[in-house]
Structures are given as C-alpha cells and as structure tokens.
matplotlib code that plots the C-alpha trace (Angstrom):
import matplotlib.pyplot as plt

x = [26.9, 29.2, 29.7, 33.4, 35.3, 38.5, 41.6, 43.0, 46.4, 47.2, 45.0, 47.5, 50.3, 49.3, 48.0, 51.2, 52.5, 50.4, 51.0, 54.8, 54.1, 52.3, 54.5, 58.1, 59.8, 59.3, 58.6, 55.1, 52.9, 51.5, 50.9, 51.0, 54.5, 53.8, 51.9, 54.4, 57.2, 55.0, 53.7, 57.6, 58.4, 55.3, 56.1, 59.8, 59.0, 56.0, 57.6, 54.3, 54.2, 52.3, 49.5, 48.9, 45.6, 47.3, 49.2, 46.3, 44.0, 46.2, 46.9, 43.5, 42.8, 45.5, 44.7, 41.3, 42.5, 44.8, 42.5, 39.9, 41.9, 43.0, 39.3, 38.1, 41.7, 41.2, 37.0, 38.9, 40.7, 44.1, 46.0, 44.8, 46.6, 47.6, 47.0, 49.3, 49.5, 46.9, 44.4, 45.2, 43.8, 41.2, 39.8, 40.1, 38.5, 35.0, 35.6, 35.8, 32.6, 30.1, 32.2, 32.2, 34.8, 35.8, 31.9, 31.5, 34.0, 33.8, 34.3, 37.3, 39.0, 37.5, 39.4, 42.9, 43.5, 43.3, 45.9, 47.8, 47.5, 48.2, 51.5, 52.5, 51.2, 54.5, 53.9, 49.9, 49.1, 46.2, 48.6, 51.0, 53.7, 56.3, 59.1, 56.3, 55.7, 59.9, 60.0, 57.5, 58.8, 61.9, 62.1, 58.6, 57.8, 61.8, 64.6, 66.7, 66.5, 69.1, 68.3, 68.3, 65.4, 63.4, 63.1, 62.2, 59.3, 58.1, 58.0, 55.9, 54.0, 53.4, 52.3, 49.9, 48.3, 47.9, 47.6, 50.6, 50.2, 46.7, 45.3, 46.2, 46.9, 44.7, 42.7, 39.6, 41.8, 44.4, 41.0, 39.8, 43.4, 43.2, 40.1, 41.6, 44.6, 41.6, 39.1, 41.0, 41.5, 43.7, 47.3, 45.3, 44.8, 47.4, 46.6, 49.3, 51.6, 50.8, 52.6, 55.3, 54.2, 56.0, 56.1, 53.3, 52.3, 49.0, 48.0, 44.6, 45.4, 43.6, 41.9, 40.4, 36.8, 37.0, 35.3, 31.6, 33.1, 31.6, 28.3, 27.9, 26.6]
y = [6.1, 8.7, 11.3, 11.8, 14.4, 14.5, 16.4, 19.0, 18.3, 21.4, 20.1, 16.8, 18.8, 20.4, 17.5, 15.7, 18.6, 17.9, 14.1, 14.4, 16.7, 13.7, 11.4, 12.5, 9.1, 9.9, 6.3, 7.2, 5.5, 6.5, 4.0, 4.1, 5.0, 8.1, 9.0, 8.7, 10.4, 13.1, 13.5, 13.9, 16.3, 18.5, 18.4, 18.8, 22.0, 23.4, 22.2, 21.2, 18.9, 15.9, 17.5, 20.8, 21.3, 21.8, 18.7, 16.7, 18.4, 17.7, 14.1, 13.4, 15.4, 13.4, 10.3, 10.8, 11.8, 8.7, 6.4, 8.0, 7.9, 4.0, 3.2, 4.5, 3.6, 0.3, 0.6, 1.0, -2.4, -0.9, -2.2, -2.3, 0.0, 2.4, 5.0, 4.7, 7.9, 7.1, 6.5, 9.6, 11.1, 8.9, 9.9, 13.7, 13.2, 11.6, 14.2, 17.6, 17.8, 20.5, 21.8, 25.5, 25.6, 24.8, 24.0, 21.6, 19.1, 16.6, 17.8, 16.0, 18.2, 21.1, 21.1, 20.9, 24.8, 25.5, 22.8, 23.9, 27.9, 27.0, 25.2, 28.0, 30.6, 30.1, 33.1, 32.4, 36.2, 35.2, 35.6, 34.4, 37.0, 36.6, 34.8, 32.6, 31.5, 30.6, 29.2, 26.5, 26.0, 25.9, 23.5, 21.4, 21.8, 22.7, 22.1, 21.5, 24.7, 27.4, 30.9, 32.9, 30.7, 30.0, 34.2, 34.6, 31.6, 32.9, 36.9, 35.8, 33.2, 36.3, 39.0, 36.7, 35.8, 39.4, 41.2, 42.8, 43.3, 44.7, 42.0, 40.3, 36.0, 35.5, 32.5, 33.6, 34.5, 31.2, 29.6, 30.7, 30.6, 26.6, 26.2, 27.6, 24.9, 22.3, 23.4, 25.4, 24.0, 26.1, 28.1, 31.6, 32.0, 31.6, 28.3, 26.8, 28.2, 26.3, 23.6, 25.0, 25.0, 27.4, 26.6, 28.6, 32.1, 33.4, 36.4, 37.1, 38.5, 36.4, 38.6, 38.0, 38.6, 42.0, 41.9, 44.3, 47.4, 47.2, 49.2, 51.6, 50.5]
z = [12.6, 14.2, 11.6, 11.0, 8.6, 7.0, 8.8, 5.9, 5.9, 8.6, 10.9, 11.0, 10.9, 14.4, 15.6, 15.2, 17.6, 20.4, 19.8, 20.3, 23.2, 24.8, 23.5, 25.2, 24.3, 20.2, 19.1, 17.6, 20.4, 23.1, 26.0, 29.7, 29.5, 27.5, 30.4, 33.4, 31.5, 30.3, 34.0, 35.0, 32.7, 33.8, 37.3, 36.9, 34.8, 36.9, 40.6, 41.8, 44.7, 44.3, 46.8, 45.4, 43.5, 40.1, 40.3, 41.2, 38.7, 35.7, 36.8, 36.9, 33.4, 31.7, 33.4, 31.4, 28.3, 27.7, 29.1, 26.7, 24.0, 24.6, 24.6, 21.3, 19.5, 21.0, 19.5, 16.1, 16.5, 17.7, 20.3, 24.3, 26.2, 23.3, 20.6, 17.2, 15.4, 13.0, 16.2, 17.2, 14.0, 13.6, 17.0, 15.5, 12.8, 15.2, 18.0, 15.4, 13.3, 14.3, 17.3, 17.3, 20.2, 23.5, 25.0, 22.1, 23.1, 25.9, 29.2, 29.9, 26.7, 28.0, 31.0, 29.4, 28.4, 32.3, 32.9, 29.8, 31.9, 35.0, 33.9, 31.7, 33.9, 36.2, 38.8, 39.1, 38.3, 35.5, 33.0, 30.1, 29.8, 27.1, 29.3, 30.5, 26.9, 26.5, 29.3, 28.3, 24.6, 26.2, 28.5, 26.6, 23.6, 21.5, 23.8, 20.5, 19.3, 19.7, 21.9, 19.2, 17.4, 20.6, 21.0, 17.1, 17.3, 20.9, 19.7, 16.9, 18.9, 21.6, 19.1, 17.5, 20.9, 22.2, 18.5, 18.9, 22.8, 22.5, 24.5, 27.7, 27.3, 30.2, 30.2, 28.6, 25.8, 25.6, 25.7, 22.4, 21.1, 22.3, 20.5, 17.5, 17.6, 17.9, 15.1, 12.9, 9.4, 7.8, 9.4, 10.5, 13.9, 16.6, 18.1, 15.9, 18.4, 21.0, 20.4, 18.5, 14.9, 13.4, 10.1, 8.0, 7.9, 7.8, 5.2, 7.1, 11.1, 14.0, 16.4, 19.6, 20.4, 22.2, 25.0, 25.7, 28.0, 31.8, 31.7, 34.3, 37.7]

ax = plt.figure().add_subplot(projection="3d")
ax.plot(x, y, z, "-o")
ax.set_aspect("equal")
plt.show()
C-alpha cells in the first residue's frame, strides 16, 4: 500500500494557494477548463507566442500535471476529467512522504519551478528582481489587492527569498525555495510566498544553502 501522511494544517493552507492559482475560475474544481483559462492567463501575462520554447514547455508541463492529477483523483473514485479540492490533498498527502526535495518528486513536478522562472523571470537575465516578483503577484496570484499591500507582501516576499538581498533568486535558489512551499510543514521558510501566502510569520529565519566558493584553477 502506498504510504500516505497527513498534511498539518499549513501544508493545506498553501496548498489551497497553488490550487486557486490553477483554478482561475474559483469554483473549487479543476477540470479541462481550469486548464485552458489558466493557459490564457499565462500567456497573456508572459507574451509568449504559441511557438517559442517556453510556451511549448509549460503547455506540455501543465498538460501533464492535470492529466496526472485527473488519473490518481479519478484512482480515488472522484470524478473523470477532474480533481475536487479534497483530490487535490489527497494526492499530497501520497506524493509527500520521504521526499527530501525537488529530485524526490516525479519528474513531471520537477520541471515546474523552471516554468514557474521563466514566467516570472520577465527579461530572461537568470533572475527574479523585486519588480519581477509584483509583477507576477500582480497580475496572477492578487489582482484584488491594493498597491500599497502588493509592495508590503512582495518586500517581505523578496527579503525572505534573498535573506535580505544577500542572495540572488536565481533558479538554483527559487528551486530550493519551491521545494520548501512543497515539503515544508510548518510557516518557516519562504516558499509560502510563492503563491501569495502571506498570512503567518516565521520566528526561525530561512536561509539558503550557501553555495562552496570556486576553488582555484
């Protein structure tokens, strides 16, 4: 029997982020629907032609994820075609045990923090700079909010990923803060941003794995 653990209650909490990020229609379900409108708002916020690698790449990603998803909610006796909210945790709660991060998980999950990059990542220079980060929460993840709260979530959501600008958000480093969203338990680490969870604070600071300096040659 596939081993299975329980989601503490923050792990649902940030969960139910990225399930209303895939979800842009907010009735609770995804389905083949949830897919094309998500697709539309990705490519209206990216630009991407339909041709161009990125585009291509995280159609195909997403193609696999729902499809994916669909076939082990519909395993559970949900409906064909689509994943309820409660699949969506249920299918958590199977994928999480043991993982240690991003190598752990299927390889269809780990190639969704590239996609998740490259759409933030808006001028292609290897890196999420600060009006990047708006940008996406902006115009994806809290279009409702005013200005004044989307630069208060995405100064804290910035400081956390770069410990206080000490770090670059390149992709080795959103990677591990991905993982973190994924495996974390409890609110430390910044992987909470992510999606826009902005709602607990953590006492103990996250901090990236510093990288060995370059010997010399």
């Amino acid at each position: 029997m596939q081993e299975c653990v329980e989601l503490s209650p923050f792990q649902e909490e940030k969960l139910l982020y990225y399930f209303k990020f895939l979800e842009p229609d907010g009735n609770n379900v995804l389905n083949a629907t949830s897919r094309s409108r998500l697709m539309e708002k990705i490519f209206g916020f990216t630009g991407w032609a339909p041709q161009d690698r990125r585009a291509i790449q995280c159609l195909e990603v997403h193609d696999a994820f729902f499809e994916i998803l669909f076939k082990k909610a519909e395993e559970k006796g949900g409906e064909h075609g689509t994943a309820s909210l409660a699949d969506w945790y249920a299918i958590w709660s199977h994928m999480l045990p043991g993982v240690k991060g991003m190598s752990g998980f299927p390889i269809w999950l780990q190639l969704m923090p590239k996609v998740l990059f490259e759409m933030i990542d808006r001028d292609y220079d290897d890196k999420i700079c600060k009006e990047e980060l708006a940008y996406f929460y902006h115009k994806l993840i809290a279009s409702d909010k005013s200005p004044e709260t989307l630069e208060k979530w995405t100064t804290e959501a910035f400081n956390q990923m770069t410990d206080n600008g000490k770090y670059r958000l390149d992709f080795d480093s959103f990677e591990q803060i991905f993982a973190n969203f994924l495996i974390g338990r409890t609110p430390h680490g910044p992987g909470k941003y992510i999606f826009g969870c902005f709602n607990h604070e953590s006492s103990i600071p996250f901090t990236l794995i510093e990288r060995p300096a370059d010997s010399d040659q």
